[in-house]
C-alpha positions in Angstrom: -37.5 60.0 -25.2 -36.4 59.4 -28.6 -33.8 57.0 -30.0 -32.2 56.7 -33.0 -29.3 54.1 -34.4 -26.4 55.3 -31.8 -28.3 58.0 -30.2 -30.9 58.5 -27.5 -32.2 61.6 -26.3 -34.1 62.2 -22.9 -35.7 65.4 -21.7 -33.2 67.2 -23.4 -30.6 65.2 -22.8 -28.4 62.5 -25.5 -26.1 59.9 -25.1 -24.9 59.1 -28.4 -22.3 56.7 -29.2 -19.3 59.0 -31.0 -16.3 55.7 -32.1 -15.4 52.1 -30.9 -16.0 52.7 -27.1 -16.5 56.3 -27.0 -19.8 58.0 -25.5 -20.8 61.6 -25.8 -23.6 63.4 -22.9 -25.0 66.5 -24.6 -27.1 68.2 -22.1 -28.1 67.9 -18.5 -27.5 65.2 -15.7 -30.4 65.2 -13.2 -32.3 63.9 -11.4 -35.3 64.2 -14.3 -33.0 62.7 -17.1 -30.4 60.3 -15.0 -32.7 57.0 -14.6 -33.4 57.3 -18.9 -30.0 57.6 -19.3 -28.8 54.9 -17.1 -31.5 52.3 -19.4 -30.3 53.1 -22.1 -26.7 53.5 -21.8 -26.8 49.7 -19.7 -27.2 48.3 -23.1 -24.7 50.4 -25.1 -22.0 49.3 -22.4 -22.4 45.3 -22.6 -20.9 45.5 -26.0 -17.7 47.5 -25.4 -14.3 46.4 -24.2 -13.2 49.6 -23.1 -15.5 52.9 -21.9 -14.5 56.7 -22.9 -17.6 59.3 -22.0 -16.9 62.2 -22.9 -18.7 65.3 -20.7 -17.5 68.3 -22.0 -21.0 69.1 -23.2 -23.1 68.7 -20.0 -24.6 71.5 -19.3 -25.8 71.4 -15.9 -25.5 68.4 -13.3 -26.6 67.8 -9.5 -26.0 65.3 -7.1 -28.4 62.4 -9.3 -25.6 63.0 -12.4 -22.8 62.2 -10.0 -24.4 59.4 -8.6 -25.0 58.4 -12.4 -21.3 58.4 -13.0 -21.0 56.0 -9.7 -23.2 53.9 -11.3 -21.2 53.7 -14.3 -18.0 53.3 -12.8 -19.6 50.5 -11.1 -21.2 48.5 -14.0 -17.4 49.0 -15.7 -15.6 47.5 -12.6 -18.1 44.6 -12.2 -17.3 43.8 -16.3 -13.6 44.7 -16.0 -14.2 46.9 -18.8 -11.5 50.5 -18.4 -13.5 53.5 -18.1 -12.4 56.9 -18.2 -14.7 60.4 -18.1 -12.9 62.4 -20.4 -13.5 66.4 -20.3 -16.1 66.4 -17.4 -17.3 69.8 -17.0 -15.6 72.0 -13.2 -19.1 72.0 -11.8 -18.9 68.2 -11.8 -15.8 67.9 -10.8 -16.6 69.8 -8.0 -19.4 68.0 -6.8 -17.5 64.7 -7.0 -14.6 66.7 -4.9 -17.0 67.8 -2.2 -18.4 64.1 -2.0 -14.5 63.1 -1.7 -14.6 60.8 -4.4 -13.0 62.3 -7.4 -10.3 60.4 -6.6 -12.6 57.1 -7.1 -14.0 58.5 -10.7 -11.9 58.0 -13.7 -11.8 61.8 -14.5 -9.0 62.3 -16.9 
């Protein structure tokens, strides 16, 4: 893992603060990056008023990414902070359809 002022990148995989509020994922959500991700993004989030990640470079994602964007809609709700996941990738979608809660996830 490596991290630099707004950025942190895990096993191929960055979450890199873009603007006031707004998160980009470049690469993978799995189960071998999720849990980095999830540390370090905790921290970015407890300074924001509102949340916008951005997805629509995720390359790949399995059933530990979807459960990572649970997680975040979670940590949002318990802070009343607005989230949204803005440009999530079909595959995603998908997954989140077949677990019957996209309607739950801020997709938009």
């Amino acid at each position: 893992m490596t991290q630099s002022n707004d950025r942190t990148t895990t096993a191929g995989t960055e979450f890199s603060r873009t603007g006031d509020g707004s998160y980009r994922v470049v690469g993978s959500l799995v189960f071998a990056t999720v849990r980095d991700v999830l540390r370090q993004s905790g921290s970015a989030f407890a300074a924001e008023s509102q949340l916008v990640i951005d997805l629509s470079q995720v390359a790949a994602a399995d059933s530990a990414g979807l459960a990572l964007l649970i997680e975040w809609y979670r940590l949002a709700e318990r802070a009343k902070q607005p989230l949204k996941f803005s440009r999530a990738p079909p595959q995603l979608v998908a997954l989140a359809k077949i677990s019957d809660i996209d309607t739950l996830l801020p997709f938009g």
